[in-house]
GUDRENTI-760080 format. One record per residue (C-alpha): residue number from 1; x, y, z. Coordinates in nm, 2 decimals. Layout:
REM GUDRENTI-760080
<site num="NUM" c1="X" c2="Y" c3="Z"/>
...
//
This chain:
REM GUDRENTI-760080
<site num="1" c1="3.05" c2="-0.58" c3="0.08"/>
<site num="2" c1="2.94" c2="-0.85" c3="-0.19"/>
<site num="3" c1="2.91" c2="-0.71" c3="-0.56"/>
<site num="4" c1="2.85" c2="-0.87" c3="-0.86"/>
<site num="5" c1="2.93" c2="-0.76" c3="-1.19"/>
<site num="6" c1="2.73" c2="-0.93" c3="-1.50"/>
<site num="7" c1="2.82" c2="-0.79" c3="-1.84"/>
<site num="8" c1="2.90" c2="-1.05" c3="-2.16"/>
<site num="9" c1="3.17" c2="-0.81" c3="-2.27"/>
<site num="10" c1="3.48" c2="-0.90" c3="-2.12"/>
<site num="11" c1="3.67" c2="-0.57" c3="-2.15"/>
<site num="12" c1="3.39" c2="-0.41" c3="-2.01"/>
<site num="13" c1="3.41" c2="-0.63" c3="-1.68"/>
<site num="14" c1="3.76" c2="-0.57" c3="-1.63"/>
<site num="15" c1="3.73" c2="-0.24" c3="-1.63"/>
<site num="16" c1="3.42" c2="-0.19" c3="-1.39"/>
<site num="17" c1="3.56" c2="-0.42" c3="-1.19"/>
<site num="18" c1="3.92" c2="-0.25" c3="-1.18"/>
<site num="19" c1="3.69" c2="0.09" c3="-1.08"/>
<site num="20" c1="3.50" c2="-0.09" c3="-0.82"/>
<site num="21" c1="3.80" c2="-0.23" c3="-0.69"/>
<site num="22" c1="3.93" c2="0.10" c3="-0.63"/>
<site num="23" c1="3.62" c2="0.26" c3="-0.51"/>
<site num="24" c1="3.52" c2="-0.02" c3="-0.31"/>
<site num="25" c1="3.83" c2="-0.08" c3="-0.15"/>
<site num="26" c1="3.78" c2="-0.48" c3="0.00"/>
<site num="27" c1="3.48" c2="-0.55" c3="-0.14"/>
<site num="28" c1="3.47" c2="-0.91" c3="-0.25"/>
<site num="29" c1="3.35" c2="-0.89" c3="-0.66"/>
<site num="30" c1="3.26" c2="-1.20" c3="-0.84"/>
<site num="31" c1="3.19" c2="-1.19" c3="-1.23"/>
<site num="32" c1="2.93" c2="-1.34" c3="-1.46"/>
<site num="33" c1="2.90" c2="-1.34" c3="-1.81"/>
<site num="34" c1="2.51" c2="-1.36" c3="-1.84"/>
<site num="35" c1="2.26" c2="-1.33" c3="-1.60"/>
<site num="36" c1="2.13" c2="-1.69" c3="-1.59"/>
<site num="37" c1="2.44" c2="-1.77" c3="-1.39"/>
<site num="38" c1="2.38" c2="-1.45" c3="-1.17"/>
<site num="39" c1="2.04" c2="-1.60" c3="-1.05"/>
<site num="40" c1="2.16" c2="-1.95" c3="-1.03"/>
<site num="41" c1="2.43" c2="-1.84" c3="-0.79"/>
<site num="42" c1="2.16" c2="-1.64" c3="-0.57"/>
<site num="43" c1="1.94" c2="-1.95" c3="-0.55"/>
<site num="44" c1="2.22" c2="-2.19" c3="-0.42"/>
<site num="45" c1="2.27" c2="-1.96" c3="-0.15"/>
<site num="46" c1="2.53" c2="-1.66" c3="-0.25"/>
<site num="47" c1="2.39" c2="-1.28" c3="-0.15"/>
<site num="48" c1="2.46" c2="-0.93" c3="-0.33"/>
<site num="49" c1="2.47" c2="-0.63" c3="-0.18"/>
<site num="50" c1="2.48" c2="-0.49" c3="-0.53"/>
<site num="51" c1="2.48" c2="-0.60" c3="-0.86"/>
<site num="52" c1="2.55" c2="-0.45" c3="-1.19"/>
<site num="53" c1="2.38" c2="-0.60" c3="-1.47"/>
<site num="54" c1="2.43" c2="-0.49" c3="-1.87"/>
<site num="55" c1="2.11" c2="-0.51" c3="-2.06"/>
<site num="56" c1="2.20" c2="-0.63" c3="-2.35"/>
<site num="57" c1="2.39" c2="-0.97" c3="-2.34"/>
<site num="58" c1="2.38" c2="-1.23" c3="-2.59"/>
<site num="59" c1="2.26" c2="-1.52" c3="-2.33"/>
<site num="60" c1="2.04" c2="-1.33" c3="-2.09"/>
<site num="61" c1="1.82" c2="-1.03" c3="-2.08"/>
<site num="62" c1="1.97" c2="-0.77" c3="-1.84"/>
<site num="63" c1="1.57" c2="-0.70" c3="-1.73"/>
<site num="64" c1="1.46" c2="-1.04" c3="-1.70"/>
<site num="65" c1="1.76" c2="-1.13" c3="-1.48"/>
<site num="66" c1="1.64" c2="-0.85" c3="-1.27"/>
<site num="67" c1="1.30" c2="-0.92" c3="-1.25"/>
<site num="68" c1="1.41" c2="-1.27" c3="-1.11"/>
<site num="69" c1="1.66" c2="-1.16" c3="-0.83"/>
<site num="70" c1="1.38" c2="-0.92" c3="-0.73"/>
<site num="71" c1="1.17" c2="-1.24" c3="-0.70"/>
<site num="72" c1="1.44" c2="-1.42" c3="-0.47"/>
<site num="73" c1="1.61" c2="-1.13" c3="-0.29"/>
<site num="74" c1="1.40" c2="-0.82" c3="-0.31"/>
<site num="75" c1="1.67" c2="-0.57" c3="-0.07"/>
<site num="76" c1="1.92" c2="-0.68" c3="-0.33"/>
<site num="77" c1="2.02" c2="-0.31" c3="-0.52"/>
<site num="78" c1="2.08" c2="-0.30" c3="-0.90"/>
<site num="79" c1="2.23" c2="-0.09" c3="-1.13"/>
<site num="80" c1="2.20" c2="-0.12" c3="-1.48"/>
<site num="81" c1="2.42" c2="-0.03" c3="-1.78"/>
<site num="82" c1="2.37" c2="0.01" c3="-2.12"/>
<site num="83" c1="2.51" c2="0.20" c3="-2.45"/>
<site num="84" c1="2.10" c2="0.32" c3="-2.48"/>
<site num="85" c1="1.87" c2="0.55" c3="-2.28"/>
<site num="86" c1="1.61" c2="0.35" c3="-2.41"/>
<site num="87" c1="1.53" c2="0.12" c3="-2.13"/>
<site num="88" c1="1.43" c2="0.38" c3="-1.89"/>
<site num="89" c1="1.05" c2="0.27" c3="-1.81"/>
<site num="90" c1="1.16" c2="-0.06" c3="-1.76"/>
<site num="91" c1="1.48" c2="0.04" c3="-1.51"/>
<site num="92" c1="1.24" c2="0.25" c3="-1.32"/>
<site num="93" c1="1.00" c2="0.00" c3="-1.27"/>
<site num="94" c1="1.22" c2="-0.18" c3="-1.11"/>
<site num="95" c1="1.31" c2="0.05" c3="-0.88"/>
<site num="96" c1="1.71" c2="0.03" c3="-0.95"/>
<site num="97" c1="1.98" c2="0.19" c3="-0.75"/>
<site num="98" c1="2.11" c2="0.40" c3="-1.07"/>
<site num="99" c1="2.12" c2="0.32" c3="-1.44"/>
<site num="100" c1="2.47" c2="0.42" c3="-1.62"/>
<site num="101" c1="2.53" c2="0.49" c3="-1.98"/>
<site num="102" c1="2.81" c2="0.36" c3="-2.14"/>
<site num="103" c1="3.09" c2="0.50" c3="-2.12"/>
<site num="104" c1="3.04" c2="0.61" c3="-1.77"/>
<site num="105" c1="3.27" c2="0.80" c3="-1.60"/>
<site num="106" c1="3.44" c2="0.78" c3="-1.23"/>
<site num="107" c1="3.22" c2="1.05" c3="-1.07"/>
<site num="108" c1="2.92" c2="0.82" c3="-1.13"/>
<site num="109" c1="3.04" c2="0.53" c3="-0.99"/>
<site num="110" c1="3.13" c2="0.75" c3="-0.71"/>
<site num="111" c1="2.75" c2="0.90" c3="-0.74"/>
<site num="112" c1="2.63" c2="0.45" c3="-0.71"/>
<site num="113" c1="2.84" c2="0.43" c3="-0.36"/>
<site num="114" c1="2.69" c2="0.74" c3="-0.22"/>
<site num="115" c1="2.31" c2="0.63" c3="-0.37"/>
<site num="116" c1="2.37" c2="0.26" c3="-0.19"/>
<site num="117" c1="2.52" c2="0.38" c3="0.16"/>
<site num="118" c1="2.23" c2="0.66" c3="0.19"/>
<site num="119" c1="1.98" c2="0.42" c3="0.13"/>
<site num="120" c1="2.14" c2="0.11" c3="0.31"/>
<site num="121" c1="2.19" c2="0.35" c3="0.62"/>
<site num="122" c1="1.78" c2="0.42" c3="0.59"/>
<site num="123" c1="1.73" c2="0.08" c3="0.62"/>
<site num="124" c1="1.92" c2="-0.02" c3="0.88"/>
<site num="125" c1="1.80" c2="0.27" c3="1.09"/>
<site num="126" c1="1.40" c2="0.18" c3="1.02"/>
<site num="127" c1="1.30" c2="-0.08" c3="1.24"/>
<site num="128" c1="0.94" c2="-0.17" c3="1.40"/>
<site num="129" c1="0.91" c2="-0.30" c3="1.74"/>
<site num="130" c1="0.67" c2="-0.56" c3="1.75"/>
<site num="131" c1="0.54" c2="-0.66" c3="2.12"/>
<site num="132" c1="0.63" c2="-0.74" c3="2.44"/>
<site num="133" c1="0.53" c2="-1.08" c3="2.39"/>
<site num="134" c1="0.80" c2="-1.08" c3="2.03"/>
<site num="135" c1="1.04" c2="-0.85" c3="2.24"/>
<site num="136" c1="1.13" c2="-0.87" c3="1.85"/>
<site num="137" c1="1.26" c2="-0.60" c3="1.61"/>
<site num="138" c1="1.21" c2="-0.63" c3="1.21"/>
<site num="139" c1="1.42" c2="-0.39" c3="0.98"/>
<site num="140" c1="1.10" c2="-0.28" c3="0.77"/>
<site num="141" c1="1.33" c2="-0.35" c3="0.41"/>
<site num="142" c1="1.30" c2="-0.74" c3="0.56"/>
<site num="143" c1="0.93" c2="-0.74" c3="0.53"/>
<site num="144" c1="0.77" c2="-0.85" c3="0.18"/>
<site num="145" c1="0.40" c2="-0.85" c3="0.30"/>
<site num="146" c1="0.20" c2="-0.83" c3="0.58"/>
<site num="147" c1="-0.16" c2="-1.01" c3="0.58"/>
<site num="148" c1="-0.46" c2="-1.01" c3="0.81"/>
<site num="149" c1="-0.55" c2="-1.41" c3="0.96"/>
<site num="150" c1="-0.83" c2="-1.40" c3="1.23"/>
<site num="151" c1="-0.72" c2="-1.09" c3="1.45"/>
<site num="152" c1="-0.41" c2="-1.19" c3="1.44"/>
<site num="153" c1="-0.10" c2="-1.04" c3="1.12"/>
<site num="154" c1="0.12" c2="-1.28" c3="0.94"/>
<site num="155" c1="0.40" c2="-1.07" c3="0.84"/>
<site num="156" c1="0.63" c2="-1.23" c3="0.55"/>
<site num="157" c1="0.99" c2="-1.16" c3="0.55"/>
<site num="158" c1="1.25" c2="-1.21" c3="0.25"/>
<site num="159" c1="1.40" c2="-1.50" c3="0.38"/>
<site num="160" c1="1.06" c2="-1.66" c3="0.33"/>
<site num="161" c1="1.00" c2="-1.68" c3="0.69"/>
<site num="162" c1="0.68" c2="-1.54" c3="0.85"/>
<site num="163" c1="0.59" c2="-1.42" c3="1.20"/>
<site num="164" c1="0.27" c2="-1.42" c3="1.38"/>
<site num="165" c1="0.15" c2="-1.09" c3="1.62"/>
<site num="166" c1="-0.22" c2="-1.00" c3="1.74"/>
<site num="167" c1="-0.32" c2="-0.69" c3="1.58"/>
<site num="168" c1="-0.50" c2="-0.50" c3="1.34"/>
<site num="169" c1="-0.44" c2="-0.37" c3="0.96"/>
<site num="170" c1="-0.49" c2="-0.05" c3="1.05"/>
<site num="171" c1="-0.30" c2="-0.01" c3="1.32"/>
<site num="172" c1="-0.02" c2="-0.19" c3="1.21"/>
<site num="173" c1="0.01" c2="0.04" c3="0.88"/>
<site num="174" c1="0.02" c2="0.34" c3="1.12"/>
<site num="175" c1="0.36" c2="0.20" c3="1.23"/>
<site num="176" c1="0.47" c2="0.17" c3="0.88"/>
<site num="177" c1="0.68" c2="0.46" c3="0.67"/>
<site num="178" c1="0.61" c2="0.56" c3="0.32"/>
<site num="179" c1="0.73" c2="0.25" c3="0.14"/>
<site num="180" c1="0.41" c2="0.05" c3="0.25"/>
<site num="181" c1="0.11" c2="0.06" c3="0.08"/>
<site num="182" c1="-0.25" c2="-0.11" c3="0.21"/>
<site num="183" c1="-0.37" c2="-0.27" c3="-0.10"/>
<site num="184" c1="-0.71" c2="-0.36" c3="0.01"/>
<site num="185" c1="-0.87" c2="-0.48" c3="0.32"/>
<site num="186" c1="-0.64" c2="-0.73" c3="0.44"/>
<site num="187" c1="-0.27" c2="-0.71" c3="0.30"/>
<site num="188" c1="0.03" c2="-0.48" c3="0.30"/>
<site num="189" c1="0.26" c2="-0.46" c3="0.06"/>
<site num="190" c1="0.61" c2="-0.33" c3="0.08"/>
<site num="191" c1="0.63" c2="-0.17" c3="-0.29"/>
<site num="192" c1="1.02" c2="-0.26" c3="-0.27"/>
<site num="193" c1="0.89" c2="-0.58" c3="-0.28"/>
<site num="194" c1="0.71" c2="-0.58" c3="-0.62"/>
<site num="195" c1="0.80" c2="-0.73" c3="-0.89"/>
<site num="196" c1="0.47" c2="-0.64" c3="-1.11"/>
<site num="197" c1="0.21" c2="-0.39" c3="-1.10"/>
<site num="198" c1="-0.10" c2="-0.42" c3="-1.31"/>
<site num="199" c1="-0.40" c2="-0.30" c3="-1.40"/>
<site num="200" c1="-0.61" c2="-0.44" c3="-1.09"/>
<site num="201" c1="-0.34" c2="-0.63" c3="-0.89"/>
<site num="202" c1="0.09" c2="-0.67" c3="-0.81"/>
<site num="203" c1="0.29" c2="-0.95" c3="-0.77"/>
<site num="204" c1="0.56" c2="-1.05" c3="-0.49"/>
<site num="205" c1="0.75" c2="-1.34" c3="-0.48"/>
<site num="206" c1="0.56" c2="-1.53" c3="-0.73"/>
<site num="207" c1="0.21" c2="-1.42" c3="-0.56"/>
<site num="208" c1="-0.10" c2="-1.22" c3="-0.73"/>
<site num="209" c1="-0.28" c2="-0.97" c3="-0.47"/>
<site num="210" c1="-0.59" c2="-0.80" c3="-0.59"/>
<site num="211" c1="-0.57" c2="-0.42" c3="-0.58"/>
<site num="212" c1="-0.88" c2="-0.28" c3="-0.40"/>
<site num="213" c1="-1.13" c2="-0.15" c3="-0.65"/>
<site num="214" c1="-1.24" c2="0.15" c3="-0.40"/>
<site num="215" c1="-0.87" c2="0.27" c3="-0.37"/>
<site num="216" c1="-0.73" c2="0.09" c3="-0.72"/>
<site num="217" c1="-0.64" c2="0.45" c3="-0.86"/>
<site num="218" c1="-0.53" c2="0.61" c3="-0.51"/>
<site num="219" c1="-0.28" c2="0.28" c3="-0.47"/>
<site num="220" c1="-0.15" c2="0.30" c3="-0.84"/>
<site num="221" c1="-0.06" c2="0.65" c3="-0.81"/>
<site num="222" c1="0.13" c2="0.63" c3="-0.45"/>
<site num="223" c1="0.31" c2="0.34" c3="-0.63"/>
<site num="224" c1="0.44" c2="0.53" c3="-0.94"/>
<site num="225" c1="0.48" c2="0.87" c3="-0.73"/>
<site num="226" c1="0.70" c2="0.66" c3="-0.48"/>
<site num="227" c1="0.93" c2="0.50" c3="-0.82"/>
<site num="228" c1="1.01" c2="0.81" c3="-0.91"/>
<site num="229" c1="1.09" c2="1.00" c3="-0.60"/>
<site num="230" c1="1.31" c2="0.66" c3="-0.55"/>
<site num="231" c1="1.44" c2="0.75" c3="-0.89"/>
<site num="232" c1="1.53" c2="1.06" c3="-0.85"/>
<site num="233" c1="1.71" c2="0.97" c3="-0.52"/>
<site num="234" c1="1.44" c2="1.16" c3="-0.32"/>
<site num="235" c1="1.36" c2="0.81" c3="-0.09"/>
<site num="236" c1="1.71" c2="0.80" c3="-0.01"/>
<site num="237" c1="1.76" c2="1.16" c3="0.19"/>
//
């Protein structure tokens, strides 16, 4: 178990990290003092299971930080902490594992642990079976995107790796559980995945798809129905 801990305020680190330590009994914890450093160490090759990131720091934005591990890992978890209640909309939007208020107390640290093995469980369980060519299984939190090329489905994975099957859209998406959602004709999106979603399209990893204008509504509302179910832990029994 790798955590990170990001929080400007070095009595604050201590002490989450002496809780953690206790909770999370041989979990390797690294500390960061702003969040630049958080997504510098990602890009050089260092994975989180978890990371706590403060909000307010005098270096980094705890949001912005977010937004860009999202960009490079997407199954990484987050949990945010802050003295305000303020940055709700912005937490929820990106789908984070919980959002603490200073001072927190034990029992929700303990309530983090139980949110990130439920939902780390869920993943690991949900796989798709691809073909008997493939003989290949995917853990469906792997996959970013899925795209239709010429009757055959590019199917993009975190690592920035893609494979290629014969199929269809449609019958691919029936395979699917209710984290996917068919943006238009001829992509998938896993709504983990995204970083951004506006007013006709969302981004992932750096890349604009259009939204559908038949289903634009319909695909907005699954999105926001499935952040707050996520939320409010629902996604996770």
């Amino acid at each position: 178990m790798n955590i990170a801990v990001c929080d400007d305020e070095r009595e604050d680190r201590e002490e989450l990290c002496r809780d953690l330590a206790e909770i999370w009994e041989g979990a390797q914890i690294d500390v960061f003092e702003n969040g630049v450093d958080v997504v510098r160490k990602i890009q050089q090759g260092s994975y989180y299971d978890l990371i706590f990131l403060d909000i307010i720091m005098e270096q980094s934005d705890g949001i912005m930080t977010g937004k860009e591990i999202r960009r490079y890992f997407p199954g990484i978890e987050l949990v945010y902490i802050s003295i305000s209640r303020d940055f709700g909309p912005e937490i929820y939007e990106l789908n984070a594992l919980h959002y603490l208020i200073k001072p927190y107390t034990r029992e929700k640290l303990e309530e983090v642990k139980i949110r990130f093995l439920r939902r780390s469980e869920r993943r690991r369980r949900a796989v798709i079976h691809l073909d008997r060519e493939k003989q290949q299984d995917i853990p469906l939190h792997m996959i970013t995107y899925i795209e239709s090329s010429h009757n055959n489905l590019l199917i993009h994975l975190i690592t920035g790796s893609e494979v290629k099957i014969r199929g269809s859209i449609r019958g691919f998406m029936e395979r699917l559980d209710e984290r996917f959602l068919r943006i238009n004709r001829g992509v998938i999106v896993n709504m983990e995945s995204i970083e951004q979603m506006g007013a006709d399209s969302c981004e992932i990893a750096g890349i604009t798809f259009m939204l559908s204008r038949k289903g634009k509504a319909e695909n907005k509302k699954k999105y926001s129905d499935w952040l707050f179910r996520s939320a409010m832990g629902g996604w996770d029994e």
